[in-house]
N, C-alpha and C positions, 0 to 999 in steps of 0.2 A: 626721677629721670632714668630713663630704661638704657644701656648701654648702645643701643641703635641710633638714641637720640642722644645721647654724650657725643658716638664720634660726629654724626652729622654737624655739631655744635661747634667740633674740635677742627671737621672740615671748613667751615664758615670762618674760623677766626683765623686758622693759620694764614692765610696769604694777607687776610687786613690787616693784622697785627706783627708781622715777619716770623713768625713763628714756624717751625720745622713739626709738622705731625708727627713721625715718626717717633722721636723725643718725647712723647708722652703717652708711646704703647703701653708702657707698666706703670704710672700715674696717672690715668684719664679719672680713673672712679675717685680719685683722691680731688680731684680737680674741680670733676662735674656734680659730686657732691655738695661743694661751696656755691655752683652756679644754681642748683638744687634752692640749696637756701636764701638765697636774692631772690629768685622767683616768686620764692614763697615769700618773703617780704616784703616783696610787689606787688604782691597778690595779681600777677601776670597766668593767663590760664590754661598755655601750654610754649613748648620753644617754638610754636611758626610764633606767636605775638611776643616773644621773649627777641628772639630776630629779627622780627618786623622795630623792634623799638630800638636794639640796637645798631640798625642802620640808620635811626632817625637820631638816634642821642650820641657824641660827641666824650658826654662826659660816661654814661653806662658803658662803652665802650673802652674805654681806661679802665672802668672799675674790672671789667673782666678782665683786662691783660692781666692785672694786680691778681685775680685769681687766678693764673693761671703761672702765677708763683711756684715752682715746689720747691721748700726749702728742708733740706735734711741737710744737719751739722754738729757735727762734736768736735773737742781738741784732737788732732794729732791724726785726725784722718787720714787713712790711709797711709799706714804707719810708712811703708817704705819709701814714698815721695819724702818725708821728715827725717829719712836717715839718711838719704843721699843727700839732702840739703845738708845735716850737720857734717857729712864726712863723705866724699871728697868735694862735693862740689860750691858750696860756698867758702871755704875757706880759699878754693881755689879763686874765686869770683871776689873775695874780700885781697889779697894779697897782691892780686891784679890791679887792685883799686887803690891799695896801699904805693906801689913803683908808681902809679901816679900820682901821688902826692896829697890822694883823696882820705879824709876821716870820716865820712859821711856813707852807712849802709840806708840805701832808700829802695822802700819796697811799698809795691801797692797790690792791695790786695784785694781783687774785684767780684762783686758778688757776694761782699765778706759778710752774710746773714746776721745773725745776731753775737758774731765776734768770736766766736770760737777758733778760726781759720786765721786771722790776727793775730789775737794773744799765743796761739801757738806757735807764731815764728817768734814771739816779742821774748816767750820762757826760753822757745829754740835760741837765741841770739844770746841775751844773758846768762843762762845756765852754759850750753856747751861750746859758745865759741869767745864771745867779749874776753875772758879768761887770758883768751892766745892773741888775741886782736884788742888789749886797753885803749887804742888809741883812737878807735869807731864808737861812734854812737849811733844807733838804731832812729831814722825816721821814717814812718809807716803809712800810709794812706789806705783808708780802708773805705770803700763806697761800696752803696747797695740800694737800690731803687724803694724800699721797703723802710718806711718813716720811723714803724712802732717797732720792728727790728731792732736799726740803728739805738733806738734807747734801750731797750736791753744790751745791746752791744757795749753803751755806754756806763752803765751803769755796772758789767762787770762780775757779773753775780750768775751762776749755774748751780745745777744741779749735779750732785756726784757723778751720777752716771755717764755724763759727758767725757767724763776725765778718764774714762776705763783702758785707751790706749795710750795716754798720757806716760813716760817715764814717772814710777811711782816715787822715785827718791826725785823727782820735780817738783811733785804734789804738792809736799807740807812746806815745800820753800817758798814758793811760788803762789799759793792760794793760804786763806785763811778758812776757819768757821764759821758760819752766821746761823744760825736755828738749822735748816734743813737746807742750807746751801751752802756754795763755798763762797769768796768773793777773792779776786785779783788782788794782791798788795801792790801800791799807788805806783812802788817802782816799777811796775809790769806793764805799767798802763801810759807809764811817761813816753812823748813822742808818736803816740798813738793819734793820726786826725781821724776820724769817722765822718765821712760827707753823704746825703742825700743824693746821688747820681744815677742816673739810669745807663746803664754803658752804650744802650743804642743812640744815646744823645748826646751825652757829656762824660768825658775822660778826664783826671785829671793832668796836669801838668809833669812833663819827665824831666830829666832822667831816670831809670830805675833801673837798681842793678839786677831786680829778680821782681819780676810781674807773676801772680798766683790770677787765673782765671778759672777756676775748674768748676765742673756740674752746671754751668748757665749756659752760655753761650755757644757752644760745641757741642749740647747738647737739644737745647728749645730753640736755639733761633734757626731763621732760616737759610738756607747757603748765603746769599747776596751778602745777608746780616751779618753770617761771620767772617764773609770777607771783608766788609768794612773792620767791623772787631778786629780782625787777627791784622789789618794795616793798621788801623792806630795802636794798637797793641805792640808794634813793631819798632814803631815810631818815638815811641817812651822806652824802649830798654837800650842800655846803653851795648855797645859792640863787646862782646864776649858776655854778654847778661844773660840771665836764666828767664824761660818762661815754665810755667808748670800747667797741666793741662788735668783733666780729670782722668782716673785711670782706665776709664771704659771709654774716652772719645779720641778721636784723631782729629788732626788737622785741617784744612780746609784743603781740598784739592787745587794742586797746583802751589802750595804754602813753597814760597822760596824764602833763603836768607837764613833759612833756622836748621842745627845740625844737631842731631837726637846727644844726648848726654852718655858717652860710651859708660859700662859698667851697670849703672842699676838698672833692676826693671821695673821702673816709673816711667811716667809721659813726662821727662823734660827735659829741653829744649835749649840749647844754646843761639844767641843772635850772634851770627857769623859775622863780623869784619864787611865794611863794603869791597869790593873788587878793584884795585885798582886800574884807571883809566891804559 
């Protein structure tokens, strides 16, 4: 597939699928490579009949949203959002929780690919804060549209290279050896749900005191898309809760209710208090 006919491709799906074009200026060849290969699977004999069939098929049409997945993820991404989380601003958001009489840190983590973005708050939690907070225990939701994901997510097991921004006195506490991978120890994983969800369809259930949305939705879907997103998104965190965003996206124009997190330069987000009447 020639680059002329990738974006023609990329024009056709964004508005049937809510998809934002722009969001895949620097991954289209990553994208239309995979749709490359369905084609050829098809043995379909160019995209006008590749197009022609996906406005007749229902289900070809899911399968390309599915490609049009891009998923890049390791631990501790982008390391500064994971410093402000450990210091000042969760403990702030936990002690909050504590004067209300709350034991319960709930976070859900959307988009959470094959778990790497999870298990980083899960070490984040028990290594640098449970310490000062004994009296919370971590429950975590983590969803992603992406079935064969979710079990690698579940099953807890990486590659070193993942771990490379990872705090390295974490490392050996936090992960074991297995031949040429590491794997999670069982207490890193306790509390952990992983759901099948698509976020344009199904969310789960709030409160949360820190919602992680980053690289999906602020950055593929399309405006309308993340306005629905960023209201239910809104909806689930509780008043002074943290949202975290990707650090290359902004908010949805017009995003009210949410007040930037003074101090770090990360994307995130406090949910401001309603207003009283």
């Amino acid at each position: 597939m020639t680059d002329a006919e990738c974006q023609e491709l990329l024009r056709w799906a964004a508005p049937r699928l809510g998809l934002r074009l722009v969001g895949f200026r620097r991954v289209r060849g990553q994208v239309c490579k995979r749709v490359g290969r369905r084609m050829k699977a098809l043995g379909v004999p160019g995209l006008s009949a590749y197009l022609a069939l996906l406005e007749e098929d229902a289900t070809e049409r899911a399968l390309l949203d599915a490609l049009c997945r891009v998923t890049v993820s390791r631990f501790y991404r982008d390391q500064a959002v994971f410093d402000a989380l450990r210091e000042p601003l969760l403990p702030q958001v936990l002690a909050s929780a504590r004067a209300r009489g709350e034991t319960r840190l709930r976070v859900w983590s959307a988009g959470c690919a094959s778990g790497e973005e999870p298990y980083s708050v899960s070490v984040l939690f028990r290594r640098g804060l449970a310490p000062r907070f004994p009296d919370f225990h971590l429950e975590l939701v983590a969803t992603d549209a992406d079935a064969a994901l979710l079990e690698r997510a579940r099953r807890g097991c990486y590659s070193r290279a993942t771990l490379r921004e990872l705090p390295s006195e974490w490392v050996g506490e936090a992960f074991t050896s297995e031949a040429d991978e590491v794997c999670l120890r069982p207490e890193y994983r306790e509390g952990l749900d992983f759901r099948c969800e698509d976020l344009r369809e199904q969310m789960p259930e709030g409160p949360f005191h820190l919602v992680l949305c980053r690289n999906v939705a602020f950055t593929y879907f399309a405006p309308p898309v993340q306005q629905r997103v960023l209201a239910g998104l809104m909806e689930r965190l509780v008043p002074g809760g943290l949202l975290v965003i990707g650090s290359q996206e902004s908010l949805p124009e017009g995003a009210l209710g949410l007040a930037r997190a003074a101090g770090p330069d990360a994307p995130l987000w406090f949910r401001q208090p309603p207003r009283e009447a």
